[in-house]
C-alpha positions as MATLAB code, in Angstrom:
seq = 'XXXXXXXXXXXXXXXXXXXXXXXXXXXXXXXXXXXXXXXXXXXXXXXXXXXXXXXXXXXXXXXXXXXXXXXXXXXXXXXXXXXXXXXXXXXXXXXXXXXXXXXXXXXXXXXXXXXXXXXXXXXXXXXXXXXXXXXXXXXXXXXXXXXXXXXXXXXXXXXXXXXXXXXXXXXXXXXXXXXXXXXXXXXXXXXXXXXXXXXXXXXXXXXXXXXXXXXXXXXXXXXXXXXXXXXXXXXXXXXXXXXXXXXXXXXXXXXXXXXXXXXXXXXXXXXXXXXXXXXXXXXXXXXXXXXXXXXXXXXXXXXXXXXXXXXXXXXXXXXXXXXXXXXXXXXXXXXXXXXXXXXXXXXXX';
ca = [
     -43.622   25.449   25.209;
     -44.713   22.032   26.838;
     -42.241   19.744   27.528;
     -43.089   16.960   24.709;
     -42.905   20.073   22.461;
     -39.257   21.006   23.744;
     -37.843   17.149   23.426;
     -39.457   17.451   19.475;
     -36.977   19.959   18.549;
     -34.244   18.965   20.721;
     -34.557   15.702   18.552;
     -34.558   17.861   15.343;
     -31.809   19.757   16.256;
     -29.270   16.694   16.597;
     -30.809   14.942   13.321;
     -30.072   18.375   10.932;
     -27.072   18.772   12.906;
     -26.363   14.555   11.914;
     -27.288   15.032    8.165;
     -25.325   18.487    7.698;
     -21.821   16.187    8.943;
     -23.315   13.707    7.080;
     -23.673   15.652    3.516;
     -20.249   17.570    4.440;
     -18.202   14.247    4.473;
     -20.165   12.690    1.654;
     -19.263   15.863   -0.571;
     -15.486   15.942    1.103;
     -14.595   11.872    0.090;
     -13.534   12.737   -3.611;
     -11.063   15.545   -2.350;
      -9.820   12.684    0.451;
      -9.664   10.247   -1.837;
      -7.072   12.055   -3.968;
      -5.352   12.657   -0.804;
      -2.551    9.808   -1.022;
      -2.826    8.183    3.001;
       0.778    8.465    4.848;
       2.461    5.878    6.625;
       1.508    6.190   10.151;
      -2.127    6.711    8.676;
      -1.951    2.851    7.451;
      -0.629    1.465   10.406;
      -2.337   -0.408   13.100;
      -0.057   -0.921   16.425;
      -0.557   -4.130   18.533;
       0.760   -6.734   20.925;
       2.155   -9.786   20.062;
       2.130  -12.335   22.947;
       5.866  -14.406   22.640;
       6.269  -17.711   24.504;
       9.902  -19.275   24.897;
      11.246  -22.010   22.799;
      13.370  -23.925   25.281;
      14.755  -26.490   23.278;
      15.021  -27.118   19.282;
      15.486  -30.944   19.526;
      12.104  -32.274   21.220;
      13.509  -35.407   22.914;
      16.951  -33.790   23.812;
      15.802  -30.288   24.683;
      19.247  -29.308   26.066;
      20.872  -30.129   22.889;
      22.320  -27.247   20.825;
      24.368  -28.338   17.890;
      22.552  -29.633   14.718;
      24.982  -29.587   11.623;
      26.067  -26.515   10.972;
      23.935  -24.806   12.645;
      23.931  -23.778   16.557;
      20.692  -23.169   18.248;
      20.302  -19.762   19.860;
      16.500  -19.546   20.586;
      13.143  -19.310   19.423;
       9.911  -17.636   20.049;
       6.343  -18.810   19.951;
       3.632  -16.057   18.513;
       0.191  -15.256   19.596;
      -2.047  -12.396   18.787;
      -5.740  -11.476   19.133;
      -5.488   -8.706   16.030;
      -7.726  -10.183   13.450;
      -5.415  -10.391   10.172;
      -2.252  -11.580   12.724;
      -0.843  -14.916   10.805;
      -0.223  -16.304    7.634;
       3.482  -15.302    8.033;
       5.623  -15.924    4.795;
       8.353  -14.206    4.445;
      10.868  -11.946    6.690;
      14.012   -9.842    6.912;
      16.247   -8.447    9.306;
      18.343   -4.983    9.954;
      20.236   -3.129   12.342;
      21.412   -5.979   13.428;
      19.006   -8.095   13.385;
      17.077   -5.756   16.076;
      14.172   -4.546   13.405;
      11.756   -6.737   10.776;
       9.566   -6.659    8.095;
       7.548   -9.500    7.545;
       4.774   -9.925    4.782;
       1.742  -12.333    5.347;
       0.363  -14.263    2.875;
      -2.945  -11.722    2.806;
      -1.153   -8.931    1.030;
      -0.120   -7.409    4.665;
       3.396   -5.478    6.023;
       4.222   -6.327    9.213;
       7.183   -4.227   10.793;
       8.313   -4.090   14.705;
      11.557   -4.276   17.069;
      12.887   -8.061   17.784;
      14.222   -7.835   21.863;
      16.465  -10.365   23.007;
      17.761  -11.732   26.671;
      21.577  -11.700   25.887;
      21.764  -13.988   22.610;
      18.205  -15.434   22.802;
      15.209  -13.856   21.016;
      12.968  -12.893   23.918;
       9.832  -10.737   22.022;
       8.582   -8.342   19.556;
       7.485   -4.670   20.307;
       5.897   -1.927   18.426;
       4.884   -3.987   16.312;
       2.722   -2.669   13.090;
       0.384   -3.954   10.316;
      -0.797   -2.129    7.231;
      -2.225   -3.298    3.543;
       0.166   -3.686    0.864;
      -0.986   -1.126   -1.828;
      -1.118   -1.162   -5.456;
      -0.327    1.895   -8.330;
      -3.915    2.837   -7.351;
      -3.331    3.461   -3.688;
      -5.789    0.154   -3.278;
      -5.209   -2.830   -1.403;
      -3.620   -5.314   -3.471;
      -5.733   -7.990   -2.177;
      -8.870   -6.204   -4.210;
      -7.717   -7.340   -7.047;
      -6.511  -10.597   -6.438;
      -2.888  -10.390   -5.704;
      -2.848  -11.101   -2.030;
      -1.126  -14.554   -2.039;
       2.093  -12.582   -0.768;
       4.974  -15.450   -0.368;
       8.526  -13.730   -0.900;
      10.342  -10.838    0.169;
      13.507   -8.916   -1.429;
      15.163   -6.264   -0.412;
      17.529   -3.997   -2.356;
      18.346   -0.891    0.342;
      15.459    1.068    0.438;
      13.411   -0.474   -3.074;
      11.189   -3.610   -1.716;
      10.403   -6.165   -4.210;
       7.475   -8.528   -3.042;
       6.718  -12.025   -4.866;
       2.980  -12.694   -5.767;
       3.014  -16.617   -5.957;
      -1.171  -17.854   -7.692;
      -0.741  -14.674  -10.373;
       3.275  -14.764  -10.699;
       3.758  -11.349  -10.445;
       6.739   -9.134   -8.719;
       6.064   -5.527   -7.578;
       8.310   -3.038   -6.527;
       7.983   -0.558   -3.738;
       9.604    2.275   -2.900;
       9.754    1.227    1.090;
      12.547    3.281    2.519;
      11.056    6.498    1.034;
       7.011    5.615    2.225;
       7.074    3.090    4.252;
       3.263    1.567    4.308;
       1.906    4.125    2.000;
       4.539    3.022   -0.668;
       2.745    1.802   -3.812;
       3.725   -1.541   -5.725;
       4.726   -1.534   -9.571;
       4.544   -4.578  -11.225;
       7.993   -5.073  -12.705;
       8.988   -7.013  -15.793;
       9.666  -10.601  -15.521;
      10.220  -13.731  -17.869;
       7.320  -14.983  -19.750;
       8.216  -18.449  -17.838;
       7.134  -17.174  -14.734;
       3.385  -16.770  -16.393;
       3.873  -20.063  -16.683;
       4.130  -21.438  -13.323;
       1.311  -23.914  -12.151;
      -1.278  -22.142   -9.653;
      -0.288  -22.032   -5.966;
       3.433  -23.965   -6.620;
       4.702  -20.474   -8.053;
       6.938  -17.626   -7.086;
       7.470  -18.483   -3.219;
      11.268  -17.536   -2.775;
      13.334  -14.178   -3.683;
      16.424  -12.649   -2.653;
      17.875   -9.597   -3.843;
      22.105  -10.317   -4.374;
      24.304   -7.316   -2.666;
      26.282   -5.841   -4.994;
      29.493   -6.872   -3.199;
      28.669  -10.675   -4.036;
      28.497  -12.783   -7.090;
      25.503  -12.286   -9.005;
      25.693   -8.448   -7.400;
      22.739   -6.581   -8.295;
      20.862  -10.059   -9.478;
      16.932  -10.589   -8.495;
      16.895  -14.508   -7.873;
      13.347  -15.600   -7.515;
      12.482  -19.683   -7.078;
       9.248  -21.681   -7.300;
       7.432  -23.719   -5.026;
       7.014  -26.580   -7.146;
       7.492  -25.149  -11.132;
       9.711  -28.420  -12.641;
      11.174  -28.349  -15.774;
      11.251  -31.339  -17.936;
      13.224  -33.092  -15.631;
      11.322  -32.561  -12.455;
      13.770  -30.197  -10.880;
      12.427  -26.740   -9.609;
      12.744  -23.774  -11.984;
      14.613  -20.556  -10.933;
      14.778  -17.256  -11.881;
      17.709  -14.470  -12.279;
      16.458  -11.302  -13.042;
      18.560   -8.395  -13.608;
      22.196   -8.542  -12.940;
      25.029   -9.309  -15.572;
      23.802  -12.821  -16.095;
      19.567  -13.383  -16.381;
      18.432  -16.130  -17.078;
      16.979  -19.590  -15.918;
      18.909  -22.375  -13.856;
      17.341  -25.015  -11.632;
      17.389  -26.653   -8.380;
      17.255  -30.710   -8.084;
      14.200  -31.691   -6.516;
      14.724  -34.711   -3.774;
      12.989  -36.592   -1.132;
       9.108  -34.782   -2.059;
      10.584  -31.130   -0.548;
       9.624  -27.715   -1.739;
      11.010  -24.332   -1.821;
       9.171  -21.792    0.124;
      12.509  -18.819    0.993;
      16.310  -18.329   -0.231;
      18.867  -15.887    1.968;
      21.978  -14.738    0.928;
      25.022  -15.381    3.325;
      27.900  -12.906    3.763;
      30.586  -15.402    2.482;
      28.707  -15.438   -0.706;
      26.484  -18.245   -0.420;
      22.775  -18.925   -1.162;
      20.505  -20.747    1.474;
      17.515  -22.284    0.243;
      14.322  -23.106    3.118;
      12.786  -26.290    1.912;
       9.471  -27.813    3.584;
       7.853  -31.288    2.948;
       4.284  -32.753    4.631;
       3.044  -36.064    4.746;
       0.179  -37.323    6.993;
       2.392  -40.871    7.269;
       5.845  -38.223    8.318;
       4.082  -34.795    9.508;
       6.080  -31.588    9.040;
       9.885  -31.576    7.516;
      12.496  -28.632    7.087;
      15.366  -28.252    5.095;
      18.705  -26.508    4.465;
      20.610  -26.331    1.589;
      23.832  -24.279    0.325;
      24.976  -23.132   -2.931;
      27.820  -20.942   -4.026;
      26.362  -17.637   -5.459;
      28.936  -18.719   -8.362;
      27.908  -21.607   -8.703;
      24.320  -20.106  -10.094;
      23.969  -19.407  -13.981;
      21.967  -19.482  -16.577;
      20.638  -23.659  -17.766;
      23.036  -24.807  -14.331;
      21.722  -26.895  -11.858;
      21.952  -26.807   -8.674;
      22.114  -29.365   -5.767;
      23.566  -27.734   -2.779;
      25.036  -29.130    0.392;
      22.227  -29.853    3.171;
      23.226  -28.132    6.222;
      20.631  -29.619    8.537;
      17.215  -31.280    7.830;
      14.483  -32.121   10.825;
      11.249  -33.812   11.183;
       8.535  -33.944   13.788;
      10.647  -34.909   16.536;
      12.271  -31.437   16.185;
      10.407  -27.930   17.184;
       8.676  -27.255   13.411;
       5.697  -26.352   11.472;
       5.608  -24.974    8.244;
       8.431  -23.187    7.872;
       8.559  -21.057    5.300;
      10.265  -17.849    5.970;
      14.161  -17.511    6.337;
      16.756  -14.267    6.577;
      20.391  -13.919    7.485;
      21.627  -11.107    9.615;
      25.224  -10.419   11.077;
      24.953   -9.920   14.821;
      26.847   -7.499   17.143;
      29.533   -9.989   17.598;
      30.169  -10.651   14.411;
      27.835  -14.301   13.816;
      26.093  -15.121   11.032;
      22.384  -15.964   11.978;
      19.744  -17.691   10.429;
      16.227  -16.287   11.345;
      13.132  -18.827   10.521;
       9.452  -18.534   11.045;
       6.608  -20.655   10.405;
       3.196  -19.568    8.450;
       0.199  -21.029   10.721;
      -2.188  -20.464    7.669;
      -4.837  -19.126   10.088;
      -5.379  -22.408   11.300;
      -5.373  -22.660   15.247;
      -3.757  -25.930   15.100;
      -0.386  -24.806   13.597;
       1.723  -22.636   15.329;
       3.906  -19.237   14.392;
       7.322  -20.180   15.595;
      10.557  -17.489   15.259;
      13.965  -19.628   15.899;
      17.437  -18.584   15.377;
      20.415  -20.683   14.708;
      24.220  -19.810   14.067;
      25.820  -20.805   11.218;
      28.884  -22.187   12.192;
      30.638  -23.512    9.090;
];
């Protein structure tokens, strides 16, 4: 056999060899497909660069008292995994040593914060998977993947969709990534909501509070007749509506729950005249019920002269030694100008 001849069937060889794999994963996709995917098959491990935040105050970068609240330290993110940004909502446990964080692309973000003493220092093992709908799907396919708010009730999830107004439900605790969201019942007022100034802030009340076992879930920019911002309770002894008064051209975008029983509302204004604010309000969980309205007590507010962006994600943790903590990050919205900034503060008072 020449050699021309030889290198003719070698050739064959690999192609039949290619087409029989070929043919035996086309006719093995419907039995995968019914295969449900597990956790660890979802996620995608990668490194996230953190830079220092030396100073909160930009023109007094030693300073460390603002209000009520007592700068610990911040972060600044970077990452080259395509999908990394777009950060809208996070929440803290063990301590404040682990996080999930949702982007506003209908991703779960999970990892290990690392600090230097008190001061956040990085992120590790950090992982990024789809959210997924009843069908096993994405939930982006379909639309829902403006992801803004986060709740947590022990291991049940409950994840705000802000342009359809939806809230699903997943079973995280139990499976993780692979966990599948369930659309849960919610007032027909929430339909209602104008597009992209809905559902953007949700905390779920611990039992052991006021309002135990309540869902409270705030708009961006929903006003009632009045111009204040409509709010949700959903669930709980008392549902209903209440509403929070509107001032100075702020928005919502995250609520917290303190351990003394108070909620903390994350408010965010932009002007091209101002440039990026931030906002802090407090309200007695008791104070909340249905047609009230609610003004709060601002625990600290900061412009551009202070180390912001957009800030639109906020939890509350209890640390090692017994402080409460504020944890804030910024969404960058995929735009290389804006940054991803993770600060903590200490609630003093």
């Amino acid at each position: 056999m020449s050699a021309a001849t030889r290198r003719f069937f070698s050739a064959l060889q690999v192609r039949t060899a290619g087409w029989a794999c070929a043919a035996l994963l086309l006719f093995a996709l419907p039995a995968l497909a019914q295969t449900p995917p597990k956790d660890g098959e979802l996620a995608v491990e990668f490194e996230v660069h953190a830079a220092p935040v030396k100073g909160f105050d930009l023109r007094e970068p030693e300073r460390r008292i603002f209000g009520a609240l007592t700068f610990r330290g911040g972060i600044e993110l970077n990452s080259h995994q395509p999908g990394f940004g777009g950060l809208s909502s996070i929440r803290l446990f063990d301590g404040g040593t682990r996080f999930v964080i949702i982007s506003d692309r209908g991703r779960w973000l999970r990892g290990k914060l690392n600090y230097d003493g008190e001061r956040l220092a990085s992120l590790s093992n950090v992982e990024m998977a789809p959210m997924l709908g009843e069908d096993g799907k994405p939930l982006a396919l379909k639309g829902w993947f403006d992801t803004e708010s986060l709740a947590i009730d022990g291991d049940i999830f409950y994840v705000g969709i802000e342009r359809v107004n939806q809230i699903v439900r997943f079973d995280f605790g139990k499976d993780g990534f692979a966990a599948r969201g369930k659309p849960i019942d919610v007032p027909p007022q929430i339909g209602k909501l104008p597009y992209n100034k809905g559902l953007e802030a949700m905390v779920f009340v611990p039992r052991n509070l006021p309002l135990g076992g309540t869902l409270i879930a705030i708009s961006e920019r929903g006003l009632d007749e009045a111009g204040n911002i409509m709010g949700f309770m959903i669930g709980g002894r008392t549902p209903g509506m209440f509403t929070v008064a509107r001032t100075d051209d702020f928005e919502i975008t995250e609520a917290a729950v303190t351990p003394q029983g108070d909620l903390l509302i994350l408010e965010r204004s932009f002007s091209l005249l101002k440039g990026a604010g931030m906002r802090i309000r407090r309200a007695p969980l008791k104070d909340i019920k249905p047609g009230a309205l609610i003004k709060g007590e601002v625990l600290f507010e900061a412009d551009r002269n202070y180390m912001i962006d957009n800030m639109e994600g906020l939890a509350v943790h209890t640390a090692a030694n017994g402080d409460t903590v504020l944890t804030i990050l910024s969404d960058d919205n995929f735009n290389p100008l804006q940054r991803i900034l993770l600060l903590q503060f200490t609630l003093t008072r």
